[in-house]
N, C-alpha and C positions, 0 to 999 in steps of 0.2 A: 548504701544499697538497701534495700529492699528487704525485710524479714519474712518471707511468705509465709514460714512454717504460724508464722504468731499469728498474719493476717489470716492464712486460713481458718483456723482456730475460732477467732473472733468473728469471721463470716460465717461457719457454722453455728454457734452462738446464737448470733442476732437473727439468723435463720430457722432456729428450731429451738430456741431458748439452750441455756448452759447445763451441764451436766448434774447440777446442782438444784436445779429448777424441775429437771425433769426424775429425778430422785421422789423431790417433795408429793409428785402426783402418784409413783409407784404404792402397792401396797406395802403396808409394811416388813414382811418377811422379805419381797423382792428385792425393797430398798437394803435390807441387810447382807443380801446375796451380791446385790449388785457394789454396793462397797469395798466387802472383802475381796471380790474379782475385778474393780475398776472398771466392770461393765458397763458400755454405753447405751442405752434405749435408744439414743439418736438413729435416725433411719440414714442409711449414706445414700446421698443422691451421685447422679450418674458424672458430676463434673468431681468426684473425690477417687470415683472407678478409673476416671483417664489412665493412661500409659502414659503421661506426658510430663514435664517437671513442676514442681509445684508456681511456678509462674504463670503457668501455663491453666492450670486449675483452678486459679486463684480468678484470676483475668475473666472465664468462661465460668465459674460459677456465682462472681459477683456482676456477671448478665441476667444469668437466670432468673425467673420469678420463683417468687415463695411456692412453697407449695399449697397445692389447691385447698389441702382440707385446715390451713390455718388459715388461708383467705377470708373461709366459707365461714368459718369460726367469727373473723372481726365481721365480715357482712350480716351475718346473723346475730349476733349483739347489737349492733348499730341500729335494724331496722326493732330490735325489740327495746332498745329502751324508748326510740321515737313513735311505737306502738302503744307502749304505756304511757306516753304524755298525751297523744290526742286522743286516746279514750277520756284523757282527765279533763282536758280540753273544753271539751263539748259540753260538760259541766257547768262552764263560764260561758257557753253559747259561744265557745272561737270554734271555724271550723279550720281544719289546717292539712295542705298533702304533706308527703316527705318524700325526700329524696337523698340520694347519695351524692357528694363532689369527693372530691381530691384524688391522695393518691392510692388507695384503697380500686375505690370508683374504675381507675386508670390499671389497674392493678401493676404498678409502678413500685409496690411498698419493697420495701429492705430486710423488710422487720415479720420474724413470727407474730409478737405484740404489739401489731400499728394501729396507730388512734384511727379513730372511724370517725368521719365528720359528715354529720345528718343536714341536712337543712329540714328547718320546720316552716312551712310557705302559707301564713295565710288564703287560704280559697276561696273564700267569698266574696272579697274586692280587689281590686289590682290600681299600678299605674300603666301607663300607656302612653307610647309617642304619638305625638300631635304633628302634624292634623292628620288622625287617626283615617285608615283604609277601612276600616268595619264599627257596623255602630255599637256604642258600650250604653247600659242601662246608667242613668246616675246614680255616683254611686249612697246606699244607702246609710253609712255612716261619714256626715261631714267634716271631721276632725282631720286635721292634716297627718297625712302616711305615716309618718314618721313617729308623730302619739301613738297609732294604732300599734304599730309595729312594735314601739316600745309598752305597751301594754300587753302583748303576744310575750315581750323578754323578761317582764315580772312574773307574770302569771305561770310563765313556765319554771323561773328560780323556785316557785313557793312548791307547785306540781311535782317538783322532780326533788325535791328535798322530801317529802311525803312521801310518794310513793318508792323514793328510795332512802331507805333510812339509814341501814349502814354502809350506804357510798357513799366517799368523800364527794359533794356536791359542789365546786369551785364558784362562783360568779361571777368572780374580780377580772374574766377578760371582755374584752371591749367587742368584741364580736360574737363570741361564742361560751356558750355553758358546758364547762368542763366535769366528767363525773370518772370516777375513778376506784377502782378497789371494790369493797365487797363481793356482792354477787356477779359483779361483773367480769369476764374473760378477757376483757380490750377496755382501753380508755374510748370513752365516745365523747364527743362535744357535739351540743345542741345549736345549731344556728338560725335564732330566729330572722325571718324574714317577709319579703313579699313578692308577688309576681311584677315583673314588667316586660308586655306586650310589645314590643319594637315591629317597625313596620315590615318589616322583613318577615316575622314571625306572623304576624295581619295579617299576610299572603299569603304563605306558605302553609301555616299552622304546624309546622316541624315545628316539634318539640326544644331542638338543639339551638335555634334562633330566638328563643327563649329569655331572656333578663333575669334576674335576681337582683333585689336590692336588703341589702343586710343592713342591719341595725348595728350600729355601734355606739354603746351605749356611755363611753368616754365622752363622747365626741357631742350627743343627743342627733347624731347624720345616719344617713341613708347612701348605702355606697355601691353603685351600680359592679355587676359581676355579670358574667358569660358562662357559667361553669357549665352547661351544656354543651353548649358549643366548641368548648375548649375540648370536652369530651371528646366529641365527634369527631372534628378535624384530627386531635392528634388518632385516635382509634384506626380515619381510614387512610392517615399516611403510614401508621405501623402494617396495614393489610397491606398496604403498595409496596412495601417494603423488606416482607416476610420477615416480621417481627423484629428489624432490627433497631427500628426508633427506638422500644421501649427496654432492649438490652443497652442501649447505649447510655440511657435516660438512669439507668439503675446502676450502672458500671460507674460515673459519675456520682452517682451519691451512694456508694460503698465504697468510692475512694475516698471523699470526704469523712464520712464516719469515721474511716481508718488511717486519719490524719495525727500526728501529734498536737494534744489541744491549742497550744500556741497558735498552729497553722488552722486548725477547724473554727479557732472563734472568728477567724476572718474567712474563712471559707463558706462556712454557714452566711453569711450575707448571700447569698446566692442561694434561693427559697428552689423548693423542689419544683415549683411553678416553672422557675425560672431556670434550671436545668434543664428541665423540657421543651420548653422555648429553643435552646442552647443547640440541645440535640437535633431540636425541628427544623433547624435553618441549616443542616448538615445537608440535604438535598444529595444531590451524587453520590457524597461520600458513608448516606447507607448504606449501599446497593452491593452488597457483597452476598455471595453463596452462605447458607446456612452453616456451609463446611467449612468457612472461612472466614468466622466471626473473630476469630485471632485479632485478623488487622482493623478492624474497629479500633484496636486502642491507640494505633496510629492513625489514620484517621480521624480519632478523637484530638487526640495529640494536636495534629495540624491545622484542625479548624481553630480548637484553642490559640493556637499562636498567629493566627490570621487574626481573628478577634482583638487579642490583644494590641499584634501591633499595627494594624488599620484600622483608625480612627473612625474613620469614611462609613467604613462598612458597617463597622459595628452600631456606629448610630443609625443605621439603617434598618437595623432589624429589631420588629413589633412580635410581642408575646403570640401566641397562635392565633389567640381571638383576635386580635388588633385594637384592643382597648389602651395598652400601653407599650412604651418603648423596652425592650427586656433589660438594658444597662441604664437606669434612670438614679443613679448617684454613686456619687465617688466613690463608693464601700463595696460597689460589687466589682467593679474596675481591677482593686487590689484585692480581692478573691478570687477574679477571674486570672489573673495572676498567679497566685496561690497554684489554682489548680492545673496549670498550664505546667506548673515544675513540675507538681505532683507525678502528670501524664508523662512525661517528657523523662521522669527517672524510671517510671514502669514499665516503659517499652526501653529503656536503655538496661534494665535489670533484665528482664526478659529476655532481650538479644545478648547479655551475655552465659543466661543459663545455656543458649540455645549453639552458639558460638564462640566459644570461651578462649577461642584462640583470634580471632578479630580482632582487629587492632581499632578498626574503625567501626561506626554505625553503619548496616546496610539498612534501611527501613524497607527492603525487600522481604528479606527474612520474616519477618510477623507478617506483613501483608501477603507474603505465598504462602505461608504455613497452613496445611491443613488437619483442622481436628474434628474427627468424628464422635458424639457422642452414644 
């Protein structure tokens, strides 16, 4: 069964950093007060205030989003290290926008300290589907994309080593420039890249129809992304949904986190992309009262075990953009697994904080349960 008392613990933690951490920012005198009395600075948020059992707390605060002013903390680091590199930029005559992806972006994160991942976009030439609906000037530098591009992911390793000197500046990953430590608040990673115009985007000129093609620099390739549009779509099926796509989308990956690592090294095969994916083909089964977010974890539960054991269906279902299949190799299969028990003992723990005289599973019981926050 189930240790709530620990998971809550450790979702408070990962939500507002450890007690230990937040010591280290105290003054010093507070830090010495706060010791002798085991005082917490942690702020209690309103799913620790419930009346309800700690299963119950656990469940409806590993929905919740972070809070706002740790968000604002990682989106504010993010846009100012990708600040400081295209000032430098332009030095080398690159002009370049930026913009935010993931799950920051999504505001999805688990974590008080989640990495912020920038894209850095070339602006002054792009690619473009053919046979293009609007005319493009040709472009002014001949070399193929993918030099340019990878000339955007040097010049930024050399840029961002300079202008940050005691961040640990990483380069060894194949997409993105990792920076860490010093003056930084949040890990940020750089990803350089470039526009690509798709004829949908031709038409329309929304932004979210949009291409990204990244550099990967293992590889010397160019790898088409949607992260706009991924944006978009999941954003206005959480509207349609009164925010339950993205509690669901986070309940999921604070389950994983709070895995025994045995079961997370296989559970992690299922990328946060792909958990949202996961969540987004739930359809019906978001559609629950805000008062009644309880039974999400049954609902989660039962899409899980549909997934796993229809074959049919599951290959049926494409990531939100529709660029790929959401289960495209064995190793998520047996994660998606993984997390199917995981679901499946949560709501059985739950039902018996809740019913402790049952013999049987009602899975009424979570699905009527309501909690007001």
């Amino acid at each position: 069964m189930i240790n709530f008392k620990d998971r809550l613990q450790r979702l408070k933690d990962r939500r507002q950093g450890t007690q230990k951490q937040i010591y280290e920012a105290v003054a010093k005198k507070e830090k010495y007060v706060a010791l002798l009395s085991n005082y917490d600075y942690r702020t209690t948020e309103a799913f620790e205030e419930l009346k309800e059992s700690e299963g119950i707390k656990y469940a409806i605060g590993a929905m919740a989003a972070v809070d706002k002013k740790y968000t604002d903390i990682s989106i504010s680091e993010g846009h100012r290290v990708a600040e400081n590199l295209i000032s430098r930029l332009s030095d080398y005559n690159i002009s370049v926008d930026k913009k935010m992806q993931g799950s920051v972006a999504l505001d999805i994160h688990i974590k008080r300290h989640s990495d912020v991942d920038m894209l850095i976009i070339l602006s002054d030439i792009l690619l473009y589907e053919s046979p293009p609906v609007i005319s493009y000037l040709p472009a002014p530098d001949k070399r193929p994309m993918k030099d340019i591009v990878k000339e955007l992911r040097s010049t930024s390793e050399q840029v961002l080593a300079i202008r940050f000197p005691r961040v640990n500046v990483n380069t060894d990953g194949g997409k993105s420039i990792a920076l860490e430590g010093g003056s930084l608040a949040r890990k940020v990673d750089i990803v350089p890249s470039c526009w690509y115009d798709s004829r949908e985007y031709q038409i329309s000129k929304n932004e979210h129809e949009r291409g990204i093609y990244i550099y990967h620099k293992d590889n010397h390739e160019l790898i088409l992304n949607y992260p706009f549009k991924h944006i978009h779509i999941v954003n206005e099926k959480d509207n349609e949904c009164s925010g339950n796509l993205k509690c669901a989308i986070r309940l999921m990956k604070n389950i994983i986190a709070d895995m025994p690592n045995d079961k997370k090294q296989i559970a992690k095969k299922l990328t946060s992309y792909d958990l949202t994916a996961i969540a987004f083909h739930m359809d019906e089964g978001l559609k629950v009262y805000p008062h009644m977010r309880l039974g999400l974890v049954e609902k989660i539960k039962n899409h899980l075990k549909l997934l796993q054991n229809n074959e049919w269906h599951r290959n049926l279902l494409d990531v939100p953009d529709g660029t790929r299949k959401i289960f495209d190799s064995e190793e998520k299969i047996s994660a998606l697994s993984v997390l199917f028990r995981e679901f499946e003992e949560l709501a059985t723990t739950i039902f018996r904080e809740l019913k402790p005289l049952h013999i049987s599973y009602d899975p009424s019981v979570i699905l009527n349960r309501t909690v007001s926050l």
